[in-house]
Rosetta silent file (secondary structure, phi, psi, omega in degrees, C-alpha in Angstrom):
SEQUENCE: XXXXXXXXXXXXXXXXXXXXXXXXXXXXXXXXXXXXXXXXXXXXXXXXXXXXXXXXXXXXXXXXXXXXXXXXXXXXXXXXXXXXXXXXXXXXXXXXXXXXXXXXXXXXXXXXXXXXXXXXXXXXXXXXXXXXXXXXXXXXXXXXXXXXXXXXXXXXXXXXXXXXXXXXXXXXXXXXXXXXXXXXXXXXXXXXXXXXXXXXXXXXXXXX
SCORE:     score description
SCORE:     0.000 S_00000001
   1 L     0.000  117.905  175.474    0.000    0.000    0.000 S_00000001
   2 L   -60.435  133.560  171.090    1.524    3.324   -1.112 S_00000001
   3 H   -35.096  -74.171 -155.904    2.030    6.194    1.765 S_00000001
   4 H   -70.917  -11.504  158.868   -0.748    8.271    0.595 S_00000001
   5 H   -58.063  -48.345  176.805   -3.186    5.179    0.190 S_00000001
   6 H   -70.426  -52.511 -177.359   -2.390    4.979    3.880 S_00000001
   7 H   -61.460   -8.288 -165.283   -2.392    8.393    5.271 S_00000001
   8 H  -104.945  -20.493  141.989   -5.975    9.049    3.363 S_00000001
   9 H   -26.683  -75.647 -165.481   -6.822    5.547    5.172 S_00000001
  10 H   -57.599  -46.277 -169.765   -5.836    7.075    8.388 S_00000001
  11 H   -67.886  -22.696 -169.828   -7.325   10.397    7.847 S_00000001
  12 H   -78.097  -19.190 -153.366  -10.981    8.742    6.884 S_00000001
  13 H   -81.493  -20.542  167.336  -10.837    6.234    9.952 S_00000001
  14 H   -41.751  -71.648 -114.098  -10.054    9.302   12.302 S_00000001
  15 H   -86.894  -35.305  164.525  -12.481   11.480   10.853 S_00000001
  16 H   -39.675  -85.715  166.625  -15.139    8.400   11.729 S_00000001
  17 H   -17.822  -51.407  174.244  -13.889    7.985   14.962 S_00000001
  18 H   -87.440  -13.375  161.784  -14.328   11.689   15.917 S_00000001
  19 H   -82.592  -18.498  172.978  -18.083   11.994   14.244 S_00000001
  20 H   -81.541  -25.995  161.359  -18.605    8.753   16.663 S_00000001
  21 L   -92.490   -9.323  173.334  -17.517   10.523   19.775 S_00000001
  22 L   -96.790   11.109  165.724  -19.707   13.610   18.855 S_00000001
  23 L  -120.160  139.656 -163.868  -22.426   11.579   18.852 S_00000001
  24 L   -44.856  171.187  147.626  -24.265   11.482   22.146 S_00000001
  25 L   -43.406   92.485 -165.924  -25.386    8.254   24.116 S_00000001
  26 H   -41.666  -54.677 -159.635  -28.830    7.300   22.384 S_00000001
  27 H   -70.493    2.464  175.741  -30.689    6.225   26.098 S_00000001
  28 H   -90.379  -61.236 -178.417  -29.013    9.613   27.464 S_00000001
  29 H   -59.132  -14.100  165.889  -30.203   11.851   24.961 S_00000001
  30 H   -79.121  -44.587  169.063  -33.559    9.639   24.888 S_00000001
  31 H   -63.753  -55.589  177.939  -34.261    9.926   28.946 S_00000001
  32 L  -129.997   24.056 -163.610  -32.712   13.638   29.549 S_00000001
  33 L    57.651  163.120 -161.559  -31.282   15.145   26.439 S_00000001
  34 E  -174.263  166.571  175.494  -27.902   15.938   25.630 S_00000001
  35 L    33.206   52.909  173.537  -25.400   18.073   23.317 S_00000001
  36 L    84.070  -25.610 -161.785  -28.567   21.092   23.662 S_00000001
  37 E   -77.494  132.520  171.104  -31.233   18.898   22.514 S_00000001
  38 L   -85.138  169.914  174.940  -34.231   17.912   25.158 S_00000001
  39 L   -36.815  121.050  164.812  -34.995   14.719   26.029 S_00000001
  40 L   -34.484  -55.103 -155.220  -37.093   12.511   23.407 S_00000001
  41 H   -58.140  -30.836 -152.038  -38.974   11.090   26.118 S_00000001
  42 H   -86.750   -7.203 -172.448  -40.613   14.542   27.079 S_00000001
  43 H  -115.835  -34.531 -158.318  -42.551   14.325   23.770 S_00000001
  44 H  -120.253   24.719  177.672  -42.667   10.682   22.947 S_00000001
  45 L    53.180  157.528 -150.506  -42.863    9.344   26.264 S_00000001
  46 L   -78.641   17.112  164.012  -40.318    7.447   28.284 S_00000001
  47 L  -120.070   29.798  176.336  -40.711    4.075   26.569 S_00000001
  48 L    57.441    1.877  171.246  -40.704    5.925   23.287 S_00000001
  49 L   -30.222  -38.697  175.141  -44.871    4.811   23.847 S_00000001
  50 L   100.060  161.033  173.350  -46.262    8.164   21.572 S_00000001
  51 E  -167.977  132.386 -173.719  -48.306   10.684   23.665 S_00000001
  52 L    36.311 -127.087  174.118  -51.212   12.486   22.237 S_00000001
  53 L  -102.264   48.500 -169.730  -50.301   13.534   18.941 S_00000001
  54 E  -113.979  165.405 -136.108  -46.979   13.260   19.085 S_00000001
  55 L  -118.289  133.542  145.899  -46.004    9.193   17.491 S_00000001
  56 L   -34.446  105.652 -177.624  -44.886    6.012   18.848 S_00000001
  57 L  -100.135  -25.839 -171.145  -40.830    5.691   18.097 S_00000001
  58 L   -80.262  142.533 -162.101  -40.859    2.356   19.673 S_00000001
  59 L    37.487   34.179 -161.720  -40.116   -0.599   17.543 S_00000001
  60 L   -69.138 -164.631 -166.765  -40.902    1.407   14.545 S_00000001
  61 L   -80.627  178.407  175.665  -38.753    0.313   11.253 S_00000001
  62 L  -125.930  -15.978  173.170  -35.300    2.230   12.201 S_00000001
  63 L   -62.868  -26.910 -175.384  -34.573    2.943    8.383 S_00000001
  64 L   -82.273  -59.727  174.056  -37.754    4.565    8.170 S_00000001
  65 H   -37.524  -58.250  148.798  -37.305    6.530   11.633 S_00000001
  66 H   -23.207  -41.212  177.077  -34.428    7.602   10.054 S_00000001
  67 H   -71.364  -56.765 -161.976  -35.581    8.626    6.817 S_00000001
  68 H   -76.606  -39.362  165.913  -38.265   10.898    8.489 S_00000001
  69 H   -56.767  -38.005 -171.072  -35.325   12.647   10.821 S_00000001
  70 H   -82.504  -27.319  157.497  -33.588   13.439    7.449 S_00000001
  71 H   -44.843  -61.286 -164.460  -36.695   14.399    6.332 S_00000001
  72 H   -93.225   -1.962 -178.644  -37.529   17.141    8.681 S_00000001
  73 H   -72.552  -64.284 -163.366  -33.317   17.973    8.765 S_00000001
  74 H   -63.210  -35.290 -175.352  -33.605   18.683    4.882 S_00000001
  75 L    95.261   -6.922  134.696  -37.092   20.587    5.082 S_00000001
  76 L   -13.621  -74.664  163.154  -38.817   17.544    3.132 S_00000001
  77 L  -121.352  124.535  178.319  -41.279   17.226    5.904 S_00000001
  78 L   -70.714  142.680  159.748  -41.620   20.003    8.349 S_00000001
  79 L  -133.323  153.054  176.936  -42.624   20.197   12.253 S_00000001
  80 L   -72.542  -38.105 -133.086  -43.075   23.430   14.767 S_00000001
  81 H  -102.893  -54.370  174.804  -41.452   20.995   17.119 S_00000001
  82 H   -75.499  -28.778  141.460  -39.299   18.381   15.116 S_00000001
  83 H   -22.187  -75.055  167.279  -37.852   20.319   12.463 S_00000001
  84 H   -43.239  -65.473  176.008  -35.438   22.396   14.713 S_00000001
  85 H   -44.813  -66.129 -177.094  -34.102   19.187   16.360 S_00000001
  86 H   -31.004  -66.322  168.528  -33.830   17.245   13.472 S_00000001
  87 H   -24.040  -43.645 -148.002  -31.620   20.453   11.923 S_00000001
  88 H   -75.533  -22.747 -146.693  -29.765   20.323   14.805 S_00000001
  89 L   -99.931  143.103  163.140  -29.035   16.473   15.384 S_00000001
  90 L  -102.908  158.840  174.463  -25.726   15.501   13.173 S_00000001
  91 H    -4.504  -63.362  168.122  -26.082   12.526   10.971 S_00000001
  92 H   -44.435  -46.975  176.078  -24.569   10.457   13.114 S_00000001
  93 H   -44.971  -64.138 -167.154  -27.206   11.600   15.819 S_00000001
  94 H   -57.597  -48.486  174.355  -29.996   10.676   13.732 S_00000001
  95 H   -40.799  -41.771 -163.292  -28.407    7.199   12.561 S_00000001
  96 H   -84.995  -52.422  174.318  -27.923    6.304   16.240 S_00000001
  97 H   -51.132   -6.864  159.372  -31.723    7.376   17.561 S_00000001
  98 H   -68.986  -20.654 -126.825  -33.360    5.441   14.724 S_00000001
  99 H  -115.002  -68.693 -153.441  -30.958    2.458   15.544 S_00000001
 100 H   -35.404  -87.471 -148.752  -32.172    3.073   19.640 S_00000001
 101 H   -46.755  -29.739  177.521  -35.995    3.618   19.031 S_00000001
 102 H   -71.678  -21.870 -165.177  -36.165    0.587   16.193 S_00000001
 103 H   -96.350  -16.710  178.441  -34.743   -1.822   18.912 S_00000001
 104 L   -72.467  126.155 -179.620  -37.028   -0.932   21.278 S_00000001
 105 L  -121.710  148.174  143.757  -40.003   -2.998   22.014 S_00000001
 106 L  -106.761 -160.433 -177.042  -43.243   -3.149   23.733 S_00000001
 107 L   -73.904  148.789  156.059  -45.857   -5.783   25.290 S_00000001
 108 L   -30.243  -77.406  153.183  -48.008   -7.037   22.771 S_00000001
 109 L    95.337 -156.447 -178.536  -51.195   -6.900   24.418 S_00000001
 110 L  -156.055  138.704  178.404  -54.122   -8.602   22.527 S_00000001
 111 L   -38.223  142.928  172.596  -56.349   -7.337   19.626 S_00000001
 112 L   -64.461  169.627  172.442  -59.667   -5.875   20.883 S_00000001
 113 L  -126.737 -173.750 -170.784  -62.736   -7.940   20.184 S_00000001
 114 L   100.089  133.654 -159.993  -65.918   -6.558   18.930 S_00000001
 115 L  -100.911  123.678 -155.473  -66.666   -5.112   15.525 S_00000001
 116 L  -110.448  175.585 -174.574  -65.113   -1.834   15.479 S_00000001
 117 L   -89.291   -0.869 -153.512  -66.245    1.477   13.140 S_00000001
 118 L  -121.410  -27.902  177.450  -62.919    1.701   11.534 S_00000001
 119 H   -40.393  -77.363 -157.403  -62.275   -2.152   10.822 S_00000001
 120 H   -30.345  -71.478 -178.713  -63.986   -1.849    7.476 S_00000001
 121 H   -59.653  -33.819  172.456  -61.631    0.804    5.672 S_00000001
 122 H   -51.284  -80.746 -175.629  -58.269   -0.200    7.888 S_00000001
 123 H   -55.532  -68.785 -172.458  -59.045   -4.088    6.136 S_00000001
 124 H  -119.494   17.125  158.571  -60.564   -3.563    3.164 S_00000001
 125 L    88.716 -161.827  178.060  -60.410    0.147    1.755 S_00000001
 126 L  -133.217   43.984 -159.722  -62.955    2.111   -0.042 S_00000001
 127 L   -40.600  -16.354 -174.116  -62.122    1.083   -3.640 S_00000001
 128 L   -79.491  -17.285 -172.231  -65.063    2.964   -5.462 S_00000001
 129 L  -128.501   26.134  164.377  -63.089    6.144   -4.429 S_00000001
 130 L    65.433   64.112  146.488  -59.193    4.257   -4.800 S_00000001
 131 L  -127.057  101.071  175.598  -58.803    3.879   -1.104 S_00000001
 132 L   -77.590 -174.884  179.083  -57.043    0.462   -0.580 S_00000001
 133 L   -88.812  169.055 -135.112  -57.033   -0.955    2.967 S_00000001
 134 L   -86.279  -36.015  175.494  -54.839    0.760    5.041 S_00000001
 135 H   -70.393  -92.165 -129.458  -52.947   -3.519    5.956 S_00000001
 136 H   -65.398   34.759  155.372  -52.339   -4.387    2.075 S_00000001
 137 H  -129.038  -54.987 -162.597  -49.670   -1.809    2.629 S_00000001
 138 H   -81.596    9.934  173.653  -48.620   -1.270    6.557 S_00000001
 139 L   106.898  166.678  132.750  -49.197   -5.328    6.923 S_00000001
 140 L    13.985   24.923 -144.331  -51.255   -7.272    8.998 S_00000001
 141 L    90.713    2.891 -175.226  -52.853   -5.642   11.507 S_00000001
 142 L    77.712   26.145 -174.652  -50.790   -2.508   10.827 S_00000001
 143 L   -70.421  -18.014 -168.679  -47.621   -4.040   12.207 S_00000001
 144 L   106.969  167.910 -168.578  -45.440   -2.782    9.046 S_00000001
 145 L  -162.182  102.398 -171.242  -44.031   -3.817    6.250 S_00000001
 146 L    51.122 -153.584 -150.935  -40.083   -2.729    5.254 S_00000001
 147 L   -85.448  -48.755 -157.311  -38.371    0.314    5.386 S_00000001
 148 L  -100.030   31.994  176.375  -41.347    2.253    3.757 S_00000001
 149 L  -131.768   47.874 -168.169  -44.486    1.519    5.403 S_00000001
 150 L   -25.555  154.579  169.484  -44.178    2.180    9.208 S_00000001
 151 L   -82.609  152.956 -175.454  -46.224    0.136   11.639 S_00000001
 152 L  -127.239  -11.265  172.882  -49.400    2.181   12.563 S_00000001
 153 L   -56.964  167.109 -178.342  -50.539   -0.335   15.382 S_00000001
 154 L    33.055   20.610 -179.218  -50.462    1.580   18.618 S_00000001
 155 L   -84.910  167.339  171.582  -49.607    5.059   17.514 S_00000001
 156 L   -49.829  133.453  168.490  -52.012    7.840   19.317 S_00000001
 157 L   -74.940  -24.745 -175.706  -55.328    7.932   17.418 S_00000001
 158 L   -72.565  -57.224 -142.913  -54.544   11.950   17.612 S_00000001
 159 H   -88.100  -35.480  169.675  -51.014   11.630   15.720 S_00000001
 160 H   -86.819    9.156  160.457  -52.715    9.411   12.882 S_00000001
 161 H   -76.054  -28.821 -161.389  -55.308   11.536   12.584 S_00000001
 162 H  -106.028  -30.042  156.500  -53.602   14.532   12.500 S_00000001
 163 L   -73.611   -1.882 -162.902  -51.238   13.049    9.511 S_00000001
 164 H   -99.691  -53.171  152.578  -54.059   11.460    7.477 S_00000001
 165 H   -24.186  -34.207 -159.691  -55.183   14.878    7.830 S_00000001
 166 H  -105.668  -32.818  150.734  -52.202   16.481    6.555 S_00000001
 167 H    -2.639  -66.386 -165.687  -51.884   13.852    3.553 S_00000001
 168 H   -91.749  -19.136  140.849  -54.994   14.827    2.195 S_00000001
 169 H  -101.595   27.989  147.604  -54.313   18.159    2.166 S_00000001
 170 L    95.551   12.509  177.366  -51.096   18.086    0.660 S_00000001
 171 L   -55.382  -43.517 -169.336  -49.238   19.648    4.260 S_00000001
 172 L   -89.733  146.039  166.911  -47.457   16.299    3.903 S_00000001
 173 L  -142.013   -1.037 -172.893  -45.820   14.926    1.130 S_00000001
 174 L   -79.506   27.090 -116.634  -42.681   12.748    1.934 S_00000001
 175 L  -143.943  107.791  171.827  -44.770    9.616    1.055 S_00000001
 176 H   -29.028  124.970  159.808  -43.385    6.569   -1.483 S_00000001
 177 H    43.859   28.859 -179.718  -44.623    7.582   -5.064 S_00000001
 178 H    51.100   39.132  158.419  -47.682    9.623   -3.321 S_00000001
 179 H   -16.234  -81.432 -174.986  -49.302    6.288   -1.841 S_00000001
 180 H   -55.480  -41.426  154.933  -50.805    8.445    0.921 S_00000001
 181 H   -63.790  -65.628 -176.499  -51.912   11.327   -0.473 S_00000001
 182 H   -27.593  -61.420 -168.880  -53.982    9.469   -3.087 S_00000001
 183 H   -47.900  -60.343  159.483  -55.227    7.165   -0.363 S_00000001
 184 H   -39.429  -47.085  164.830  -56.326   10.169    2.090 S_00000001
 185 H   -49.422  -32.171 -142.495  -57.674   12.414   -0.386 S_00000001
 186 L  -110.454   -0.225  176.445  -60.430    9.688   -0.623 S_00000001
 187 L   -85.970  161.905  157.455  -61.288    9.342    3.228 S_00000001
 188 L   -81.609  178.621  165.456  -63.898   11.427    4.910 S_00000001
 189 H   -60.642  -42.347  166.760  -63.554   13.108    8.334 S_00000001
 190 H   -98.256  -17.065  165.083  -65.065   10.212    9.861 S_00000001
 191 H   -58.511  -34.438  178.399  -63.525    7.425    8.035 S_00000001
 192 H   -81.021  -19.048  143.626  -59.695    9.289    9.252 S_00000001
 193 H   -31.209  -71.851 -178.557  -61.647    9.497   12.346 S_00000001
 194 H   -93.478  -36.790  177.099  -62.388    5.574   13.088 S_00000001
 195 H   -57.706  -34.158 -160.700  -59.228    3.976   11.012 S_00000001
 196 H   -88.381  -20.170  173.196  -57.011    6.253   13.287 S_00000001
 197 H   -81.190  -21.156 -166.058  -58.979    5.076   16.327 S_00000001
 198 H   -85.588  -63.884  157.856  -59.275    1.652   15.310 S_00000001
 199 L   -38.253  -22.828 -154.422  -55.190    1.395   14.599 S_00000001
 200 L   -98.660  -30.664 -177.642  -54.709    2.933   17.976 S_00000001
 201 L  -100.977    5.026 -177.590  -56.148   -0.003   19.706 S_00000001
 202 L   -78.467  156.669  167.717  -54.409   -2.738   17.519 S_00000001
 203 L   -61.622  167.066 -163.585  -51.511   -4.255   19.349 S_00000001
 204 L   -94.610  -13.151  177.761  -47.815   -3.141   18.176 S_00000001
 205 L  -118.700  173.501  166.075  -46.793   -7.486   17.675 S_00000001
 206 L   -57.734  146.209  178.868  -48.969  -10.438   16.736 S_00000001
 207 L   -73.645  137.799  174.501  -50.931  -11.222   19.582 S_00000001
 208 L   -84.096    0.000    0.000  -49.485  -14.662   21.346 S_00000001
């Protein structure tokens, strides 16, 4: 290996090394904040659980969680709240809190019983107005499905309300090939109503 093969070695594995110490402790910066940033927890509750409308981080995809930090870094999707942070967080930051919050799991719990108002469109869509069901994308029960289709079980009935909301009127856009808008445009107020309530009570795993 020729000197300057090596020193340009040495200078990238440094340069690693020192974006790897600048990036905080994921469970510090998740519990109490760190490097300026508050605490995750204060928005998205301490088991990363979602609170009101702010979203469930726990055991989401971590590629996706990711995507959506780079999102709101870049100005892709905007937040009053998550925007600034995002900006703020460096790469590294974001890589390691997608990496936390995807490893994170909760209890199962077990599916509600009972015919719910929301079942109908959540399973099987509205197809006369090109609203598939909301599972032949996010899976099963909403559990997820790869990088680009987040699980929607257990999120806040408020936070998937209030994006199904922003979908259909075009606040949001950061959406595979515009899946979501299309899909959204075609609910009513109470169909984004009962699918978001109805998701809220499915469990975040298969029930055992």
């Amino acid at each position: 290996m020729s000197v300057t093969r090596m020193c340009a070695g040495l200078v990238l594995c440094g340069a690693a090394a020192v974006a790897q110490a600048q990036a905080p402790d994921p469970a510090q910066l998740a519990s109490s904040g760190a490097d300026g940033l508050a605490s995750c927890a204060s928005c998205h509750g301490a088991r990363g659980e979602g609170m009101a409308a702010m979203p469930r981080l726990a055991g989401i995809n971590a590629a996706y969680l990711r995507k959506q930090l780079e999102d709101f870094a870049s100005g892709t999707r905007e937040h009053a709240l998550m925007s600034p942070i995002a900006k703020a967080m460096s790469p590294e930051t974001r890589e390691a809190m997608a990496g936390y919050y995807g490893a994170m799991r909760l209890p199962a719990g077990a599916a509600p019983t009972g015919v719910h108002p929301g079942a109908r469109v959540a399973e099987r869509g509205a197809w006369d107005r090109n609203v598939p069901g909301c599972v032949q994308c996010h899976g099963p029960g909403g559990r997820g499905v790869g990088d680009a289709f987040p699980a929607i079980a257990g999120q806040t009935a408020d936070y998937l309300s209030t994006q199904l909301e922003a979908w259909k009127s075009g606040r949001r856009s950061n959406d595979p090939i515009g899946l979501m808008q299309a899909a959204a445009r075609g609910l009513t107020a109470e169909e984004i109503r009962d699918v978001s309530d109805y998701f809220s009570r499915q469990p975040m795993q298969a029930p055992r």
